[in-house]
C-alpha positions, 0 to 999 in steps of 0.5 A: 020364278015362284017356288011352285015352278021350281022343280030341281033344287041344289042339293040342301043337306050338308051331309049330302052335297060335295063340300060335306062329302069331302069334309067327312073324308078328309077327317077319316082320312085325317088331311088336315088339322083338327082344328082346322076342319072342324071351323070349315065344318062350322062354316059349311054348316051356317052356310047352308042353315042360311040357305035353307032359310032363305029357300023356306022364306021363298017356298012360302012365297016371302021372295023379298024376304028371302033376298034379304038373306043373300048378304048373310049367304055372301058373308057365309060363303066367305066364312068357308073360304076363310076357313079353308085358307086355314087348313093345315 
């Protein structure tokens, strides 16, 4: 659809959303190894860094442009379950 009809987007912030929520817990509440959340949280991050990209690209109207990123989103999606794997 265009992005003029798009009127609910998912939730963009990383800080807001579930995955951010529940890592900031599990550092205060120290779940896992450091080392370990903070490369989730590196990951979660280019995660969505790469979908608020390809939502600008689409906003401004650049669909084809913003379907070109869904590799890069794929491939950062798979950073977090890497990530995640690695917790300890």
């Amino acid at each position: 659809s265009s992005a003029e009809d798009k009127k609910h987007w998912p939730i963009m912030n990383s800080k807001n959303c579930p995955c951010g929520s529940w890592i900031k817990r599990a550092v205060q509440e120290k779940l896992f190894e450091p080392q370990g959340l903070e490369r989730l949280n590196k990951a979660h991050e280019a995660f969505h860094a790469t979908a608020q990209t390809m939502q600008q690209h689409y906003q401004d109207g650049d669909i084809a442009l913003a379907r070109e990123g869904i590799p890069k989103f794929r491939v950062a999606f798979e950073h977090i379950n890497n990530a995640l794997g690695m917790c300890e």
